[in-house]
C-alpha positions as CSV (number, residue, x, y, z in Angstrom):
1,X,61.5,253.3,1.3
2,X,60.2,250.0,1.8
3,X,56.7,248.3,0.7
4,X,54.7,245.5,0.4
5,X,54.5,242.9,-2.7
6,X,50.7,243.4,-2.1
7,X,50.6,247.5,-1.9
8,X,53.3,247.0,-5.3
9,X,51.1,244.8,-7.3
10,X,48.4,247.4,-7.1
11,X,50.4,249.7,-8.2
12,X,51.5,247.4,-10.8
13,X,48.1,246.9,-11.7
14,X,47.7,250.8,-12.4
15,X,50.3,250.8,-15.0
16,X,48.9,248.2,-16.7
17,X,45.7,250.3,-16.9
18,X,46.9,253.3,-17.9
19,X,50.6,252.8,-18.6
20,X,51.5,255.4,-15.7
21,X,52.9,254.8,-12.4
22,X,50.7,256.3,-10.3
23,X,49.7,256.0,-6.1
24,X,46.4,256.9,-4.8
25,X,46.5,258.3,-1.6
26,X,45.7,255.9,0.5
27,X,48.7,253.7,-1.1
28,X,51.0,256.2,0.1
29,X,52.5,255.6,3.6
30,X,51.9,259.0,5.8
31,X,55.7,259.4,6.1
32,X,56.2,259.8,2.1
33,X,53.3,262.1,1.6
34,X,53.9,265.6,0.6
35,X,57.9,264.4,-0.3
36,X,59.3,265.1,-4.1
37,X,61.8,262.7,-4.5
38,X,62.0,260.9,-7.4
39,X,60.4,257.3,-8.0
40,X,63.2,253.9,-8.7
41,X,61.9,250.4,-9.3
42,X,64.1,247.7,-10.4
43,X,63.3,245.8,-13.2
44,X,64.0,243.3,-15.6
45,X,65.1,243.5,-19.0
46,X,66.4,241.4,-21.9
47,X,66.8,238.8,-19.4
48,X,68.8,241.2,-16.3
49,X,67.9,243.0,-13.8
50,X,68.5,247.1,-13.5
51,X,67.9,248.7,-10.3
52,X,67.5,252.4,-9.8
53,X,64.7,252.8,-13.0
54,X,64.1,256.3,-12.5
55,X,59.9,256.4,-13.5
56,X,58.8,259.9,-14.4
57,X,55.3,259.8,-16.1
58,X,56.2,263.5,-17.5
59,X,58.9,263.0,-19.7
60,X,58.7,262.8,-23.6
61,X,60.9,259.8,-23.9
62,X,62.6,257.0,-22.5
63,X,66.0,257.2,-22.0
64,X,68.2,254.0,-21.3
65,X,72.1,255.3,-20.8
66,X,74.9,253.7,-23.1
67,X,76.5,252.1,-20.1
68,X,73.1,250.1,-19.1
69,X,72.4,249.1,-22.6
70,X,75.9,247.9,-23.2
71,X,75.1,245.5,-20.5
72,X,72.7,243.7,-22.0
73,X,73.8,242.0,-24.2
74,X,71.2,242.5,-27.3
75,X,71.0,241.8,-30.7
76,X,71.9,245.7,-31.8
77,X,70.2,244.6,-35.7
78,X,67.0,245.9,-33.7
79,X,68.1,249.5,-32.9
80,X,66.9,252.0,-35.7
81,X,68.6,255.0,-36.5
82,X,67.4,258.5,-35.1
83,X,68.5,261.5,-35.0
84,X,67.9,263.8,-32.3
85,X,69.2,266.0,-30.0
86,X,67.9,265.7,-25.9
87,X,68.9,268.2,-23.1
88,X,70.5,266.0,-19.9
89,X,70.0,266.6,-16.3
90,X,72.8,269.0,-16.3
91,X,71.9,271.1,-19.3
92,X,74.1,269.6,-21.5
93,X,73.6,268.3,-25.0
94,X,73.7,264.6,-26.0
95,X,73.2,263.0,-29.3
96,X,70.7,260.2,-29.3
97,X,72.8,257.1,-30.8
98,X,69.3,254.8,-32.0
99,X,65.7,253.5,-30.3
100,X,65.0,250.6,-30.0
101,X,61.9,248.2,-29.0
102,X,62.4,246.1,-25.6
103,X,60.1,244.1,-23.1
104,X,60.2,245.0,-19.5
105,X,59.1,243.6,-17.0
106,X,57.8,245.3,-13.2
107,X,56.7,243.1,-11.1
108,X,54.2,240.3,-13.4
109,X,53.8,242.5,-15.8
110,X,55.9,242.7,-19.2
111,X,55.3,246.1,-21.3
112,X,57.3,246.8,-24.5
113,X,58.9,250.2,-23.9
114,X,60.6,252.3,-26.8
115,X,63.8,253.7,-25.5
C-alpha cells in the first residue's frame, strides 16, 4: 500500500494529538476499506531506521524484539529492570529482559515511547 507524504502527515498530525494512529474515512483509499490487515510504518530510532513497526493502538505495551534493540546500538545504563511475564503471537511465554525510554521519530514528529 502506497500513500502520499501529504495524506501521511495528517495522519502524523493525529498521533500527535492523541498519541494514536488513527484514519478517518475519507483518508482511507476505497481499496483498503473494510480490510484487517495490520498497520507498518518505518521509523527512526536512536539514530536508524526500522521498517515493518507494527502500530496497534490496542495493545498494553510496546514491545521492541531483542534482535531490533541489539541493533541499535544504545547506551543499555538506561534500561531498568522489570519483571514481567507477556503472552507472544504464538501463545508462548517470554520473559521481559528491561524498559527502557527512547525517542522515535514518524514522519516530523519525535515521541518518547516506553518499550
Amino acid at each position: 500500500m502506497n500513500m502520499s507524504i501529504e495524506k501521511f502527515g495528517g495522519i502524523i498530525n493525529n498521533i500527535t494529538a492523541s498519541n494514536y494512529l488513527t484514519f478517518t474515512y475519507e483518508e482511507i483509499p476505497i481499496e483498503w476499506r473494510g480490510h484487517n490487515k495490520a498497520q507498518h510504518v518505518s521509523v527512526e530510532c536512536v539514530d536508524h531506521m526500522v521498517a515493518k513497526v507494527l502500530v496497534d493502538n490496542d495493545s498494553s505495551l510496546n514491545v521492541m524484539p531483542k534482535a531490533t534493540l541489539d541493533k541499535l546500538f544504545f547506551d543499555t545504563s538506561y534500561m531498568r529492570p522489570r519483571s514481567m511475564v507477556v503472552r507472544a503471537f504464538d501463545g508462548s511465554w517470554c520473559d521481559v529482559r528491561g524498559e527502557i525510554d527512547l525517542q522515535i521519530q514518524i514522519g516530523p514528529c519525535t515521541l518518547q515511547i516506553t518499550f
